[in-house]
C-alpha positions in Angstrom: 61.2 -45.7 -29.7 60.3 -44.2 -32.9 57.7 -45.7 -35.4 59.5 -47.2 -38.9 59.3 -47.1 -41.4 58.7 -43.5 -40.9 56.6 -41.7 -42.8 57.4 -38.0 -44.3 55.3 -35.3 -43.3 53.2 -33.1 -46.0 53.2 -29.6 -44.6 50.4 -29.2 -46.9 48.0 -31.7 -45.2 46.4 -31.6 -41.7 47.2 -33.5 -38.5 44.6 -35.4 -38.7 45.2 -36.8 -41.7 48.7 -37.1 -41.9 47.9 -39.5 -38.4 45.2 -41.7 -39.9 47.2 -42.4 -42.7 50.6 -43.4 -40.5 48.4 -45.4 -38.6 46.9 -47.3 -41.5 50.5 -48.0 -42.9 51.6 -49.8 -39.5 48.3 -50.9 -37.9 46.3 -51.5 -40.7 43.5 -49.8 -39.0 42.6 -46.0 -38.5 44.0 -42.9 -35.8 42.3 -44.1 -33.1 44.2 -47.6 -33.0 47.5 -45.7 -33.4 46.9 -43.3 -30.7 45.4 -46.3 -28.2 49.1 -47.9 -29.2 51.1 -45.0 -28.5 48.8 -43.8 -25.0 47.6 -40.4 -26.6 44.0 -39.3 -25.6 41.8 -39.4 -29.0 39.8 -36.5 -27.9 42.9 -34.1 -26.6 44.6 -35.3 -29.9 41.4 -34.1 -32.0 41.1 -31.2 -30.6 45.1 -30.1 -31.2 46.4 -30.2 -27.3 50.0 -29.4 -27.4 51.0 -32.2 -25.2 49.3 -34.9 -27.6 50.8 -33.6 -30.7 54.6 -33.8 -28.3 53.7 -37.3 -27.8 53.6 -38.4 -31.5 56.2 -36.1 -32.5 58.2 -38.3 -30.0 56.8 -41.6 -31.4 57.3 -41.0 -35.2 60.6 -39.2 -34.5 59.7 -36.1 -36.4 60.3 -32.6 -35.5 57.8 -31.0 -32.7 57.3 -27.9 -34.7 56.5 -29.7 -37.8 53.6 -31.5 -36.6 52.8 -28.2 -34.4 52.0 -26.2 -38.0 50.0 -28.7 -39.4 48.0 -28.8 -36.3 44.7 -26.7 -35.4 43.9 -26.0 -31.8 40.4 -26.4 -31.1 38.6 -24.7 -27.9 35.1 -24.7 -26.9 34.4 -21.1 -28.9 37.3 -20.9 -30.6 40.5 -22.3 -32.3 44.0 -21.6 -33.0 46.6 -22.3 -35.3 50.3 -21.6 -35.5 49.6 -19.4 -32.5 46.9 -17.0 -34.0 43.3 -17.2 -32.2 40.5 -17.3 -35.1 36.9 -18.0 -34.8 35.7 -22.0 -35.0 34.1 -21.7 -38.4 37.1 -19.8 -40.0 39.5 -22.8 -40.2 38.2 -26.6 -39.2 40.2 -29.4 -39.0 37.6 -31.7 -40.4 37.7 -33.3 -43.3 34.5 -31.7 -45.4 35.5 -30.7 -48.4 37.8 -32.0 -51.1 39.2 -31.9 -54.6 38.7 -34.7 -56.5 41.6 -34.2 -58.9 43.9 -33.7 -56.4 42.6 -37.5 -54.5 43.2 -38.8 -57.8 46.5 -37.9 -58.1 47.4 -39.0 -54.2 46.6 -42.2 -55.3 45.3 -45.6 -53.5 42.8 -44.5 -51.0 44.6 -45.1 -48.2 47.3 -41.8 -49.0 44.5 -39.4 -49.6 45.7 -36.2 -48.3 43.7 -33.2 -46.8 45.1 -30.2 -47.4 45.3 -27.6 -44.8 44.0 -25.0 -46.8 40.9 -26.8 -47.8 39.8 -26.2 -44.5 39.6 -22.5 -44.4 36.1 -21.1 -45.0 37.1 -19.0 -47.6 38.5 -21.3 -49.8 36.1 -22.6 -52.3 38.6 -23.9 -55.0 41.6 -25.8 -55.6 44.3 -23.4 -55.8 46.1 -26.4 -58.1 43.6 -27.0 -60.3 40.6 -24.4 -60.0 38.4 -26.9 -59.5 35.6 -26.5 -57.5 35.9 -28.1 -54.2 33.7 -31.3 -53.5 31.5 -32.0 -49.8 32.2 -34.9 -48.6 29.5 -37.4 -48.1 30.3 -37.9 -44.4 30.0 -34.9 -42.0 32.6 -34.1 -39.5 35.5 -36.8 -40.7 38.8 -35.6 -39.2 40.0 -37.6 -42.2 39.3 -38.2 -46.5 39.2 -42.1 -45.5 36.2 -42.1 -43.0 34.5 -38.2 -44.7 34.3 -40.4 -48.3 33.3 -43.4 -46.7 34.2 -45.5 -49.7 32.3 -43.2 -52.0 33.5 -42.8 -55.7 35.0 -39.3 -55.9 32.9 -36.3 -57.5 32.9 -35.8 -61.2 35.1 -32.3 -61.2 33.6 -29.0 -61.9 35.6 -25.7 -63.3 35.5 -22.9 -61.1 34.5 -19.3 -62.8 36.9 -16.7 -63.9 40.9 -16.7 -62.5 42.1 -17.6 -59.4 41.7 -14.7 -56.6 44.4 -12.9 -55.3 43.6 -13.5 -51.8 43.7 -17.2 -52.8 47.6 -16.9 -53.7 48.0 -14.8 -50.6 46.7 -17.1 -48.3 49.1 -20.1 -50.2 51.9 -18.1 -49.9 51.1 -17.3 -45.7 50.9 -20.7 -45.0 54.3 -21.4 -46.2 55.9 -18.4 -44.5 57.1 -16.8 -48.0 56.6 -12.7 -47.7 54.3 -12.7 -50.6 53.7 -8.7 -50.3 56.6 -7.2 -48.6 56.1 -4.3 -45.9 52.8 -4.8 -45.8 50.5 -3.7 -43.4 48.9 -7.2 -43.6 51.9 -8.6 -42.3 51.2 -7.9 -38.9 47.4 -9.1 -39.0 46.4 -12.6 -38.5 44.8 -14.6 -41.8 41.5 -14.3 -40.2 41.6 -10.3 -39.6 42.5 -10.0 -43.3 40.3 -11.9 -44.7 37.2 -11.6 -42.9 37.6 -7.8 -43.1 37.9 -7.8 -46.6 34.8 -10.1 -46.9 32.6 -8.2 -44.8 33.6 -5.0 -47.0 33.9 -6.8 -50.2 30.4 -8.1 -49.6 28.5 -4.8 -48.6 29.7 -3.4 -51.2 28.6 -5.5 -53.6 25.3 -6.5 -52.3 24.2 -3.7 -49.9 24.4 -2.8 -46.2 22.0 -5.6 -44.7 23.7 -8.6 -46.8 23.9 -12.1 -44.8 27.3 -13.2 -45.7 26.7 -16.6 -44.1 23.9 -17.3 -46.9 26.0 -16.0 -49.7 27.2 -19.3 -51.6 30.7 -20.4 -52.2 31.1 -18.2 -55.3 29.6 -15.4 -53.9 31.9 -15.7 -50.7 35.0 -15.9 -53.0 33.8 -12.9 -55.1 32.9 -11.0 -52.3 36.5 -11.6 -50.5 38.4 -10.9 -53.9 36.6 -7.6 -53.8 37.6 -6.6 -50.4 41.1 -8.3 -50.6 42.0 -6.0 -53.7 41.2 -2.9 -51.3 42.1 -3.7 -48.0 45.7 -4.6 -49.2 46.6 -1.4 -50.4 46.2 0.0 -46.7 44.0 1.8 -44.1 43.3 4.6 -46.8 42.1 2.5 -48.6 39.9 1.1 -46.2 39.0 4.3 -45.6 38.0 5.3 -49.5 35.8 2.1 -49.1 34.0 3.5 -45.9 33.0 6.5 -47.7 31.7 4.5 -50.5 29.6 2.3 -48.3 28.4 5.7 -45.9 27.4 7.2 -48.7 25.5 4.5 -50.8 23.3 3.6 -47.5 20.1 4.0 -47.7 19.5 6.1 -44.5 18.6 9.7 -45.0 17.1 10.1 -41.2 19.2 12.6 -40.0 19.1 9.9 -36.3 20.4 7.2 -38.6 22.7 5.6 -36.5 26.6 3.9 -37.4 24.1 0.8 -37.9 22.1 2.0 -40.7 25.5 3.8 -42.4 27.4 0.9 -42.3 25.3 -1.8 -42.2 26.4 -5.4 -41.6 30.2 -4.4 -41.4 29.1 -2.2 -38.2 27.2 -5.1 -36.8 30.0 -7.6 -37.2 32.2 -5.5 -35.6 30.2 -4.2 -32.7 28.3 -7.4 -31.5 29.6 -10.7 -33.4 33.2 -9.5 -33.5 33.7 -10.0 -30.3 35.4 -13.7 -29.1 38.2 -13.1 -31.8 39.6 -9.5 -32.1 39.1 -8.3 -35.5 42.0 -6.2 -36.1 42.6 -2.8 -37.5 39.7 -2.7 -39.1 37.5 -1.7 -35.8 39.6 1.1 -35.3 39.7 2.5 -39.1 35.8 2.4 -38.5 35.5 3.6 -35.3 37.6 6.3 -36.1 35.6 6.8 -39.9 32.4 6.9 -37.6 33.6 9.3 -35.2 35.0 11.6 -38.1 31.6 11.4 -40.4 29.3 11.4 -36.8 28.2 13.5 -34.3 29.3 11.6 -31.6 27.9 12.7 -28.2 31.1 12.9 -25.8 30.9 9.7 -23.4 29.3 7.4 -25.8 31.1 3.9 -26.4 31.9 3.7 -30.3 32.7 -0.5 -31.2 34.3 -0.8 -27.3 35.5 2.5 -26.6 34.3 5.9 -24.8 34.5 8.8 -26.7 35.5 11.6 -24.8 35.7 14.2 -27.0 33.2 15.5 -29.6 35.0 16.0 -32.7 31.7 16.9 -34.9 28.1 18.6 -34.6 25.4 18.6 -36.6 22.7 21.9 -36.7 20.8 20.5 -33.6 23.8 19.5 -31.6 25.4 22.7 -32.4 22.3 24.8 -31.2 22.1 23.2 -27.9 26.1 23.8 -27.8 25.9 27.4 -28.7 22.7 28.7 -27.5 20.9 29.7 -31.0 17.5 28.8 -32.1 17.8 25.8 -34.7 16.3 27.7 -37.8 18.2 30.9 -36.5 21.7 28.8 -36.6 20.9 27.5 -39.7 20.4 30.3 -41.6 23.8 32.0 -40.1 25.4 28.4 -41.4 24.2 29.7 -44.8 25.3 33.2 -44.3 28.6 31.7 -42.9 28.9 29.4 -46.4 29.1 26.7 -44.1 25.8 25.4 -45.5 24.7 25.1 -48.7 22.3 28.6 -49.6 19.5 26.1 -51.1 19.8 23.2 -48.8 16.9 21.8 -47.2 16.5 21.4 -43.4 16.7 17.5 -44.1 20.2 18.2 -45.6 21.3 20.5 -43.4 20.4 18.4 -40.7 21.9 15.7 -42.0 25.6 17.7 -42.3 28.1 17.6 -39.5 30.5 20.1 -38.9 34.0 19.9 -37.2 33.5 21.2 -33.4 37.1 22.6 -33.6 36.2 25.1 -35.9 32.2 25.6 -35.8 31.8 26.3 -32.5 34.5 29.4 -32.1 33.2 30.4 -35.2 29.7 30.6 -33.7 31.2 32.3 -30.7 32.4 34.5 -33.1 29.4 35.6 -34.6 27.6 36.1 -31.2 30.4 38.6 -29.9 31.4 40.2 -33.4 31.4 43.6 -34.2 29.3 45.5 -36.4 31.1 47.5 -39.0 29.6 50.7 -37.6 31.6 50.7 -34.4 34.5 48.9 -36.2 36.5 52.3 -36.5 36.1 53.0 -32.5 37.6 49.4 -31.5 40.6 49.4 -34.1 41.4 53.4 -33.4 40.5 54.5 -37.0 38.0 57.0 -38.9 35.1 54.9 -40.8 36.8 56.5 -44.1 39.9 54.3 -42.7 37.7 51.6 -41.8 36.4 51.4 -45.4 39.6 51.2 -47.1 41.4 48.3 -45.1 37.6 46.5 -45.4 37.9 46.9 -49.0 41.4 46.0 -49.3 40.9 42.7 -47.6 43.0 43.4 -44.7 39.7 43.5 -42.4 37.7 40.6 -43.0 34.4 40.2 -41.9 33.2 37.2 -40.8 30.1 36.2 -43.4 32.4 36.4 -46.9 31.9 39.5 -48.6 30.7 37.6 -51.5 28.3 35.2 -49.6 24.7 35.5 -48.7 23.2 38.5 -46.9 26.8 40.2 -46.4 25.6 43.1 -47.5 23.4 43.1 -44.5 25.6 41.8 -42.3 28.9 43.2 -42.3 30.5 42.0 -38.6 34.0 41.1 -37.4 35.3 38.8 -35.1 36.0 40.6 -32.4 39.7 37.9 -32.3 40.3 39.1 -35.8 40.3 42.7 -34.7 42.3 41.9 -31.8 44.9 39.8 -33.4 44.4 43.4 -36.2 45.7 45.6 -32.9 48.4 43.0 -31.6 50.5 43.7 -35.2 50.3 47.8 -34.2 51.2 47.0 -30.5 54.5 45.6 -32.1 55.6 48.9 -33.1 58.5 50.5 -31.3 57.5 53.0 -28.4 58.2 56.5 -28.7 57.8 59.8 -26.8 57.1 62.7 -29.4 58.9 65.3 -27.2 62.1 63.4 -28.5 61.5 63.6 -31.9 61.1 65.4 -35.2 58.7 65.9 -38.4 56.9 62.9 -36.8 53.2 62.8 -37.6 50.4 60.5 -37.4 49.9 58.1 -40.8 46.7 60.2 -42.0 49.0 63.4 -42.0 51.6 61.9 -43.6 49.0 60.5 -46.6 47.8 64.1 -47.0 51.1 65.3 -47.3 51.7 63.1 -50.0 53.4 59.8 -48.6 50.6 57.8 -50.9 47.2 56.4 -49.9 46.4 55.4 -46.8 45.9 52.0 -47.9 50.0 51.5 -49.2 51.3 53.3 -46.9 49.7 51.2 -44.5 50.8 48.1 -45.8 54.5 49.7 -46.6 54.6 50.5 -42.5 53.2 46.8 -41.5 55.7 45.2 -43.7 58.7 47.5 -42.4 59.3 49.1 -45.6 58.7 52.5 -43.9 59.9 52.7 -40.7 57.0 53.4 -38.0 56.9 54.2 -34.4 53.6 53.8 -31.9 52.2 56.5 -29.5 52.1 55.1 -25.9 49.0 57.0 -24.8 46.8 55.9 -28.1 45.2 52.9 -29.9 44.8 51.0 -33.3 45.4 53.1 -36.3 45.3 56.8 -34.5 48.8 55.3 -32.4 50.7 54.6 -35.8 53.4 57.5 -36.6 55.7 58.2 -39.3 58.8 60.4 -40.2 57.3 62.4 -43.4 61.0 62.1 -44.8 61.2 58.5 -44.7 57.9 57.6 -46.0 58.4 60.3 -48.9 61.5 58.8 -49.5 60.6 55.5 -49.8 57.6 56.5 -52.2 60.4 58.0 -54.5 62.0 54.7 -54.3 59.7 53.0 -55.4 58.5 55.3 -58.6 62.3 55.5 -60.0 62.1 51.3 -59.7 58.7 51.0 -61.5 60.1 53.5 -64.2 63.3 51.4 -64.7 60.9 47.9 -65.0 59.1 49.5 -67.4 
């Protein structure tokens, strides 16, 4: 039988209130008369068990799922509401805080209303009225009547500056309007977005070791403002932040660990993170750490095994590649891979992508001095000379860096891949044909320079064949015809362009 007159719901106010203040209109006395009436189980009820909040639903004739979303599940280390697991202190039930405009305009004590949202942590002002919200006298009240206890309401106080964003988010969530459409915090609970973009909004306005439970209200609200206007506009974002926050830290060791980089944010997430999943956020830093870090293959990053290094820095990389530490350091430098003038502490404090450092190191340990370049590629040193000058032989420290000079080697893969392009040359037999020469006879009998008419054969303009029982540059072989003709070609078109 339902209860009448019935009383509307406020999808605005708690439970808990909404309750107390039905059962003051037809008892005359608080909730826990009501629910003794009706055979609900005060502590069940409290604490937001499904089957209780069924039971009034039935009694006041209201819709189940209304009374569901203004209901918050409470657990022993945890709560819920509308179906998302957050963290106890995130969103409490209890009547604490209030503000004393909006009591005013509810009226006669007795229909004072509290509001769902005053109960998340991070709301320090009326969204209404941007007034300061007001503790209430009495701890731990599931409801304005018993929290004021008959206590004049607080003289109203201004809060600074506008409303935040996240504020107006959080409104808009809790009455299921799409307040920033396709966004990636769509798919994230309340408590992921907004505790992410406190812990980041926070560091990064009052340093890596900042204790964001003894920031006060208007701290908290700045700090989440902060990190709300970043961490909506999406994981690169997020990611810009990271590298602000990595590189403000204070460490400089170069065993600084993710702790001292990231400070707080890396401690929520690592230890205090872990009864309520955090969201995307632990991966975007896991994922920053393991990018910025050299992360020893089989260590656990925030909950998961690395198994591949991605990075070194100089002492990883020695052990890796076998060089002496200051020996590796300085080929870094030769290498432009480090600075020339960095210090050891900088250097050591670098990382370099394993990808690409450590074949390059390999490289350098099985290169080939420029000296016995022209045996490996089939060519004579004057050859040699002119494709290293033309940039079509590269050695491996720039030409332009460091001690190149002194140390003109090639990757011995960059020679290689050199030959490969040659061995795509069609096979012939010289027996079968005519006025067919090697490409240095051909340049003395005045196709061009060697240089031109080495790029003319590699990019098909003259057509080229290879000898089957020789290597490199000696294999390559020309019709003199051909490449004379195409040299004429090419003088009548630069005399018509000019």
């Amino acid at each position: 039988m339902n209860l009448l007159p019935q009383l509307p719901i406020d999808p605005e106010e708690t439970l808990l209130s909404y309750t107390d203040r039905l059962s003051v209109m037809h008892t005359g006395h608080g909730m826990d008369r009501l629910l003794k009436d009706l055979g609900i189980h005060k502590d069940h009820f409290v604490s937001g068990r499904p089957d209780t909040v069924t039971a009034l639903a039935d009694a006041t004739g209201h819709s189940g799922h209304e009374l569901e979303a203004t209901a918050i599940r409470v657990f022993l280390r945890a709560s819920s509401f509308r179906g998302h697991e957050m963290s106890k202190t995130f969103l409490s039930p209890r009547a604490s805080r209030y503000c004393p405009i909006c009591l005013a305009e509810d009226g006669e004590k007795n229909d004072r209303r509290f509001r769902l949202l005053w109960g998340f942590r991070h709301v320090v002002r009326c969204d209404l009225h941007s007034i300061l919200l007001e503790t209430a006298p009495v701890a731990n009240g599931t409801n304005l009547r018993v929290s004021l206890d008959g206590a004049p309401l607080a003289k109203p106080f201004v809060a600074d500056a506008i409303e935040p964003e996240y504020l107006r988010w959080l409104r808009n969530r809790l009455h299921d309007t799409s307040y920033y459409e396709d966004s990636w915090m769509n798919d994230q609970t309340t408590e992921q977005v907004l505790a992410a973009a406190e812990m980041l909004g926070a560091i990064l306005e009052h340093g890596h070791r900042v204790a964001v439970t003894k920031l006060t209200s208007a701290q908290t609200e700045e700090a989440t403002d902060i990190g709300f206007s970043i961490y909506q506009e999406g994981p690169k974002a997020v990611e810009e932040a990271l590298d602000t926050i990595r590189q403000t830290s204070p460490a400089k060791a170069v065993q600084a660990g993710a702790l001292a980089h990231y400070g707080k944010l890396f401690d929520w997430l690592d230890r205090r993170s872990n009864a309520v999943d955090p969201g995307p956020i632990r991966d975007i830093l896991r994922d920053h750490i393991v990018k910025h870090s050299a992360v020893e293959p089989g260590t656990t990053v925030l909950g998961v095994e690395i198994n591949k290094r991605r990075f070194h820095t100089v002492y990883s990389l020695s052990s890796e590649v076998g060089i002496e530490y200051r020996r590796l350091s300085r080929l870094l430098k030769s290498l432009g891979q480090v600075p020339e003038h960095a210090t050891e502490v900088e250097s050591g404090n670098m990382v370099f992508d394993a990808a690409k450092a450590v074949p390059l190191i390999q490289s350098f340990k099985t290169a080939v001095p420029l000296m016995k370049v022209p045996e490996y590629v089939g060519a004579s040193k004057g050859q040699v000379e002119v494709l290293y000058r033309a940039g079509v032989l590269k050695p491996l420290i720039p030409r332009t860096g460091p001690r190149s000079v002194r140390q003109v080697v090639f990757a011995r893969q960059h020679l290689d891949d050199f030959l490969g392009k040659i061995s795509t040359l069609p096979e012939f037999t010289p027996e079968n044909f005519n006025n067919i020469h090697p490409i240095a006879y051909a340049c003395q009998r005045g196709a061009g320079p060697f240089e031109k008419v080495f790029d003319e054969i590699m990019s098909g303009s003259i057509p080229s064949f290879r000898h089957p029982e020789k290597i490199g540059v000696r294999a390559i072989y020309v019709n003199i015809s051909d490449a004379l003709a195409v040299k004429i070609l090419a003088s009548i078109r630069d005399t018509v362009d000019g």
